[in-house]
mmCIF file of the C-alpha atoms, coordinates in Angstrom:
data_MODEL
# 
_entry.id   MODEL 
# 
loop_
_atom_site.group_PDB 
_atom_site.id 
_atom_site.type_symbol 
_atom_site.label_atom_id 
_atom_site.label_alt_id 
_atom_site.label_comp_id 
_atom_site.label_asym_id 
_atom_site.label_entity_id 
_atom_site.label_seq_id 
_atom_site.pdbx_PDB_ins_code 
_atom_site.Cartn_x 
_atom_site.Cartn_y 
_atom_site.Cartn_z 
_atom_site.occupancy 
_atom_site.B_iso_or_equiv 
_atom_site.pdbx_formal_charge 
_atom_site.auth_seq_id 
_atom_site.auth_comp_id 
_atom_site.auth_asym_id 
_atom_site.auth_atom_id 
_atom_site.pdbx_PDB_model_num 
ATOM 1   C CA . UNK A 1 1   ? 55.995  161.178 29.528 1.00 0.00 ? 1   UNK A CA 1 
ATOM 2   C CA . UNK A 1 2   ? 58.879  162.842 31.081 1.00 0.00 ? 2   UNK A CA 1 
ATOM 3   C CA . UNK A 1 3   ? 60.938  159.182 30.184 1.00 0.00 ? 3   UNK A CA 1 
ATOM 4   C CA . UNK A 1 4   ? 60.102  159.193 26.735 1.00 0.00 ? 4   UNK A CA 1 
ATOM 5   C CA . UNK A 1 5   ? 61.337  163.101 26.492 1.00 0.00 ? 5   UNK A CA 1 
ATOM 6   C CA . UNK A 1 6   ? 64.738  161.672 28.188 1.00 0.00 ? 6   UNK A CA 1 
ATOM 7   C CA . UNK A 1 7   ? 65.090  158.787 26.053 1.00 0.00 ? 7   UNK A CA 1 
ATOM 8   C CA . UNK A 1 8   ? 64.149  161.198 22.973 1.00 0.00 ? 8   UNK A CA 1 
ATOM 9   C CA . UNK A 1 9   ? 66.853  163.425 23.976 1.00 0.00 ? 9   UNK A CA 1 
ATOM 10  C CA . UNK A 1 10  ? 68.881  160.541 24.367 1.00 0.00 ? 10  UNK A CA 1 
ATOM 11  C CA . UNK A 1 11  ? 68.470  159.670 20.951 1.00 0.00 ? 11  UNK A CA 1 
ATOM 12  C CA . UNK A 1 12  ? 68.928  163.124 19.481 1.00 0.00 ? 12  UNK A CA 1 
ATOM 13  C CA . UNK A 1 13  ? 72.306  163.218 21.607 1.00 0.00 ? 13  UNK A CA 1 
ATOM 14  C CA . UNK A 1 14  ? 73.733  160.404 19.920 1.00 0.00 ? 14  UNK A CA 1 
ATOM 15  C CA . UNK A 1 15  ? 73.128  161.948 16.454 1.00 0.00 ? 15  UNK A CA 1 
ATOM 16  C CA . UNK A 1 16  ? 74.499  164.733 17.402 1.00 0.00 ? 16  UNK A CA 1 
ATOM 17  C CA . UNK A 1 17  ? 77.828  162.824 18.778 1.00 0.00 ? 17  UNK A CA 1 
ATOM 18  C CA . UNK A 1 18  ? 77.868  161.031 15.475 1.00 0.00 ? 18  UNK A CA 1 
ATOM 19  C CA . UNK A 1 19  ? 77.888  163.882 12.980 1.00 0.00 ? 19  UNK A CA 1 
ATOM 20  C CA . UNK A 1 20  ? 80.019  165.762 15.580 1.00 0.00 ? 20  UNK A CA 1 
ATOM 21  C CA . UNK A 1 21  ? 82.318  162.059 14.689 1.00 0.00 ? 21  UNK A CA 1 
ATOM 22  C CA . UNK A 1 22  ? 82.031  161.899 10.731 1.00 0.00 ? 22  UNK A CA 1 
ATOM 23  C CA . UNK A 1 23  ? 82.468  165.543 10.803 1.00 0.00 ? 23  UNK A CA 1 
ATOM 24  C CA . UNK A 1 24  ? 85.375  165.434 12.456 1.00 0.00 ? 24  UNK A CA 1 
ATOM 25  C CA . UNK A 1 25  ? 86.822  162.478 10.642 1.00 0.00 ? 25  UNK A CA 1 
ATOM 26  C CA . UNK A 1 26  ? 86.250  163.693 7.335  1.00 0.00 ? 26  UNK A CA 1 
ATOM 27  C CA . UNK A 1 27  ? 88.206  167.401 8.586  1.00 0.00 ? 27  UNK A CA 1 
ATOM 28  C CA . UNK A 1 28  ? 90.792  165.363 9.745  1.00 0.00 ? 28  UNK A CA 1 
ATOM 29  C CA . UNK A 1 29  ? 91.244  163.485 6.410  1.00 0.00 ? 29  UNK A CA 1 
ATOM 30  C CA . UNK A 1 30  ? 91.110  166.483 4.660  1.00 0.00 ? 30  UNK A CA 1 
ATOM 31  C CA . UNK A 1 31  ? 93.595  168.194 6.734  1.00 0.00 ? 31  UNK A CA 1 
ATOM 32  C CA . UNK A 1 32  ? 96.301  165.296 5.967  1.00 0.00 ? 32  UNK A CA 1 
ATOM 33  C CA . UNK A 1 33  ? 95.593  164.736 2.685  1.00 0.00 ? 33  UNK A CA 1 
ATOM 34  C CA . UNK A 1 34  ? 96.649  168.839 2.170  1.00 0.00 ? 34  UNK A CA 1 
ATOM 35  C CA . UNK A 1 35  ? 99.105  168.360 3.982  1.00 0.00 ? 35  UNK A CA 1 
ATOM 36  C CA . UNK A 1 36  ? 101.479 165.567 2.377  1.00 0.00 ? 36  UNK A CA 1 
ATOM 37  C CA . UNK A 1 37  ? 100.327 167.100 -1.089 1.00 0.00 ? 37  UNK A CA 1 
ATOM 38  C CA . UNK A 1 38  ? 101.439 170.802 -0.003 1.00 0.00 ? 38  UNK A CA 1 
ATOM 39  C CA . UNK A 1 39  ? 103.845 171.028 2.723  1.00 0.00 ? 39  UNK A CA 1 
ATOM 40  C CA . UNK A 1 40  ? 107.118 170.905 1.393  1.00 0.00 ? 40  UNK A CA 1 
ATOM 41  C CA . UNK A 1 41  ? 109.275 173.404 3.322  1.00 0.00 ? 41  UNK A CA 1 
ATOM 42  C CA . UNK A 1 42  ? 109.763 172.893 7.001  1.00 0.00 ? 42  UNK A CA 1 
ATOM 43  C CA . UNK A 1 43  ? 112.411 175.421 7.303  1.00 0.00 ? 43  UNK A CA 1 
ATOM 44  C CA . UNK A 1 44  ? 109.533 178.545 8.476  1.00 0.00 ? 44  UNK A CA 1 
ATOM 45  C CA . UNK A 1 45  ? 106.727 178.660 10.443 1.00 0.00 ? 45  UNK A CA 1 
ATOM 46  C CA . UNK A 1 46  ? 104.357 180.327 8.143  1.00 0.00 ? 46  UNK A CA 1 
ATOM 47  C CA . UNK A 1 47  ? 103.295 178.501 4.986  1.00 0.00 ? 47  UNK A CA 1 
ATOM 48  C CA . UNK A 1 48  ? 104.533 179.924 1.362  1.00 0.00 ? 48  UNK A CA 1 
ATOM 49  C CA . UNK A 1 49  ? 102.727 181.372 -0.969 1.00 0.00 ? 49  UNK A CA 1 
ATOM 50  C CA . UNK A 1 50  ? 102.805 178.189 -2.958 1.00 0.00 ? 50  UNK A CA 1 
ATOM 51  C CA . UNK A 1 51  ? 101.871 175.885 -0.122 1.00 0.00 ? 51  UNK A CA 1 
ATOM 52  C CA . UNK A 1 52  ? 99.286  178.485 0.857  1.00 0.00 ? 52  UNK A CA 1 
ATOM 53  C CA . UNK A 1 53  ? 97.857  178.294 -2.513 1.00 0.00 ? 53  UNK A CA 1 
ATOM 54  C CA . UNK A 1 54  ? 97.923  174.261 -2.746 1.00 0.00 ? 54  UNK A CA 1 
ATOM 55  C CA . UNK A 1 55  ? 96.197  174.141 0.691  1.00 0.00 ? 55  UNK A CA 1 
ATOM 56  C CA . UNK A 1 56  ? 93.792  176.348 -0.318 1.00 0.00 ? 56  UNK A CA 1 
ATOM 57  C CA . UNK A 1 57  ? 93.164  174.559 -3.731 1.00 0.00 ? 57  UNK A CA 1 
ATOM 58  C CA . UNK A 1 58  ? 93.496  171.056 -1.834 1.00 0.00 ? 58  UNK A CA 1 
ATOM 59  C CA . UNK A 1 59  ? 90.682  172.403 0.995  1.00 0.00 ? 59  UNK A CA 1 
ATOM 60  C CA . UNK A 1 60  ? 88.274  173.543 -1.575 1.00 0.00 ? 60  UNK A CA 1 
ATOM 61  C CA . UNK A 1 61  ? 88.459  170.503 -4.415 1.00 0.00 ? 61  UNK A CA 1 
ATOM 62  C CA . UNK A 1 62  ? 87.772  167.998 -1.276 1.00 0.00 ? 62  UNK A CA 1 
ATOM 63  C CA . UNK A 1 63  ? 85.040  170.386 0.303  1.00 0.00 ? 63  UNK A CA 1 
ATOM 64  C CA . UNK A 1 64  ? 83.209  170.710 -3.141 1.00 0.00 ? 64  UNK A CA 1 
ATOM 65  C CA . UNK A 1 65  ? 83.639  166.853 -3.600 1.00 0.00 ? 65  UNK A CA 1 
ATOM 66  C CA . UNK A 1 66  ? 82.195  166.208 -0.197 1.00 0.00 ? 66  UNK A CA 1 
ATOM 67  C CA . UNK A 1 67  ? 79.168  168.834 -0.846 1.00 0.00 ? 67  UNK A CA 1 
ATOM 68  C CA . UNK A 1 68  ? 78.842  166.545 -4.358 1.00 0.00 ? 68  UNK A CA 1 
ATOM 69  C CA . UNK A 1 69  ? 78.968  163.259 -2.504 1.00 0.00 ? 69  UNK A CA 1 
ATOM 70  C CA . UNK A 1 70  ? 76.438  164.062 0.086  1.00 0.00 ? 70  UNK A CA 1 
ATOM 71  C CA . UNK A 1 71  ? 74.055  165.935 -2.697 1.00 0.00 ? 71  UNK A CA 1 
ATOM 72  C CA . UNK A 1 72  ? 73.981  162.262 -4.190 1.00 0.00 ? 72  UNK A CA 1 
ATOM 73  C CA . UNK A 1 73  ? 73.424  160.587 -0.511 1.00 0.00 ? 73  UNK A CA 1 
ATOM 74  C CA . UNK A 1 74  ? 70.912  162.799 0.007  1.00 0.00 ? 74  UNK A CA 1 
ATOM 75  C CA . UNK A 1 75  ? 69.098  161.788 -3.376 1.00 0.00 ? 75  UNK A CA 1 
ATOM 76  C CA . UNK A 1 76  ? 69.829  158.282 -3.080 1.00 0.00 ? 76  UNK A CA 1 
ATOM 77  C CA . UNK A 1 77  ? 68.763  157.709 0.354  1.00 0.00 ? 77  UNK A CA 1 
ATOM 78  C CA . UNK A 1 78  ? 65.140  157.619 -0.122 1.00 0.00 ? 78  UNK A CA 1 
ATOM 79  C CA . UNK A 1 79  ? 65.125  155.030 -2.846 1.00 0.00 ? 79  UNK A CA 1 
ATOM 80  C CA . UNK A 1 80  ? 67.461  153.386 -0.757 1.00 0.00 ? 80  UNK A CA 1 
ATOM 81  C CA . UNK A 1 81  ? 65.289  153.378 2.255  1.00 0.00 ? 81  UNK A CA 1 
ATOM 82  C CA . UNK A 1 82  ? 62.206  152.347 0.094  1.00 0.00 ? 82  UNK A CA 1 
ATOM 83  C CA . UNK A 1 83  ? 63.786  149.611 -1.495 1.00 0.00 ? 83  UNK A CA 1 
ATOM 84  C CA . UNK A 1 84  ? 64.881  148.178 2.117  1.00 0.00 ? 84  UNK A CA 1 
ATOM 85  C CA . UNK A 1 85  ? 61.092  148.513 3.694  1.00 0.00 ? 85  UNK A CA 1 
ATOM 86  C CA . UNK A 1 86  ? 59.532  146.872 0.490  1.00 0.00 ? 86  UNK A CA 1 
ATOM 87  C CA . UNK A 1 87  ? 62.387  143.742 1.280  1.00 0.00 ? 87  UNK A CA 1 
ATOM 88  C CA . UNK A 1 88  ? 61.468  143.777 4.488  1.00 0.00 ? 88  UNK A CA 1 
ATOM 89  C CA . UNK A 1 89  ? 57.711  143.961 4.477  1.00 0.00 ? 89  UNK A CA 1 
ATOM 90  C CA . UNK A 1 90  ? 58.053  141.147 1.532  1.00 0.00 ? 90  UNK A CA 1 
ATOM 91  C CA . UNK A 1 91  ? 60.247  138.935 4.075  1.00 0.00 ? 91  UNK A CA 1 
ATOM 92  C CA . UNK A 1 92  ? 58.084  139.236 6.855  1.00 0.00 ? 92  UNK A CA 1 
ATOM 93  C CA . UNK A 1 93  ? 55.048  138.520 4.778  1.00 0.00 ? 93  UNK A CA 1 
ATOM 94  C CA . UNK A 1 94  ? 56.703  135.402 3.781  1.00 0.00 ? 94  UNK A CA 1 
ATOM 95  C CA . UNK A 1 95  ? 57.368  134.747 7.531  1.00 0.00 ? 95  UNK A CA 1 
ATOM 96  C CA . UNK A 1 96  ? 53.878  135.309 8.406  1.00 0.00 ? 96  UNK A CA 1 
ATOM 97  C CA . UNK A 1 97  ? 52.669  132.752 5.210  1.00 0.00 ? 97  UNK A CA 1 
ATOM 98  C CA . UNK A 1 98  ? 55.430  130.230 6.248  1.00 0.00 ? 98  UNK A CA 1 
ATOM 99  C CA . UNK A 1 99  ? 54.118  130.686 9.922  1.00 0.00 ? 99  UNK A CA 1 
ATOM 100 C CA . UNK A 1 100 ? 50.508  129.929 9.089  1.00 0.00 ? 100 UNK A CA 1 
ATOM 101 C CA . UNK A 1 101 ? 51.552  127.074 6.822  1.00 0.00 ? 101 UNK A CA 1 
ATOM 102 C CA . UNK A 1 102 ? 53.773  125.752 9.697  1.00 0.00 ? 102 UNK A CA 1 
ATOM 103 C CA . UNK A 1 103 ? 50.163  125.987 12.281 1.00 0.00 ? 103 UNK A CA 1 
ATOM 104 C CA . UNK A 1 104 ? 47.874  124.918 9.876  1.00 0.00 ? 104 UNK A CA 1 
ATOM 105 C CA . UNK A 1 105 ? 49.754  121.376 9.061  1.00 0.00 ? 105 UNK A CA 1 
ATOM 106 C CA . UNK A 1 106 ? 49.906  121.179 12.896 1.00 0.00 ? 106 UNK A CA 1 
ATOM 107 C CA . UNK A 1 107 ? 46.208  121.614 13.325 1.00 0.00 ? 107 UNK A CA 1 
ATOM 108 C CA . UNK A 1 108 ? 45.635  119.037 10.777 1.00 0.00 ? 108 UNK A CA 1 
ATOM 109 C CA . UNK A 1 109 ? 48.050  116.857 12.279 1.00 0.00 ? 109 UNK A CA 1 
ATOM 110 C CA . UNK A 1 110 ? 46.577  117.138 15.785 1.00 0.00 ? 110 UNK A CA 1 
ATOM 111 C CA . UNK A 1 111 ? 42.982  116.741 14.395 1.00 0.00 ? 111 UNK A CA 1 
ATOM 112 C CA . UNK A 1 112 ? 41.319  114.020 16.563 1.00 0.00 ? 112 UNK A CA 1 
ATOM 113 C CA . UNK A 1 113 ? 40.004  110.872 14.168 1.00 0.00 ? 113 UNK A CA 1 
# 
């Protein structure tokens, strides 16, 4: 028991590492997508106004559109997921049919006379 608890954690680990990775990608995209559009002035360290304002507009459009995009995974995924079992329950009962086929010619080929 305490094996499949490790190997559960183990699992739940790797998720975790992998959202921590698209999550970090997609901030990262973000973050250099804002700023080619709205960094134009390197002559200060603090952002102007206008940059501030881009970033801020930049940040939120791609935050919204990322909040839309996974509103639609979310939907999708089920039906997606459905779809997938039905193909593969329909390919491995062909597999099983092609399998019996496959034993039954044998049995009638190995039938003594």
């Amino acid at each position: 028991m305490g094996l499949s608890l490790k190997l559960l954690g183990d699992d739940s680990y790797k998720l975790d590492l992998f959202q921590l990775r698209d999550f970090l990608l997609v901030y990262n995209r973000m973050t250099e997508i804002c700023f080619q559009r709205c960094t134009s002035n390197f002559n200060y360290r603090n952002l102007t106004m206008d940059e501030e304002r881009c970033v801020d507009s930049c940040a939120g459009k791609l935050i919204r559109t990322n909040h839309r995009l996974m509103g639609t995974y979310v939907q999708l995924m089920p039906r997606m997921v459905q779809r997938r079992m039905e193909e593969m329950e329909s390919k491995a009962a062909e597999m099983a049919k092609a399998t019996e086929a496959a034993s039954a010619s044998e049995t009638i080929g190995t039938a003594p006379a």
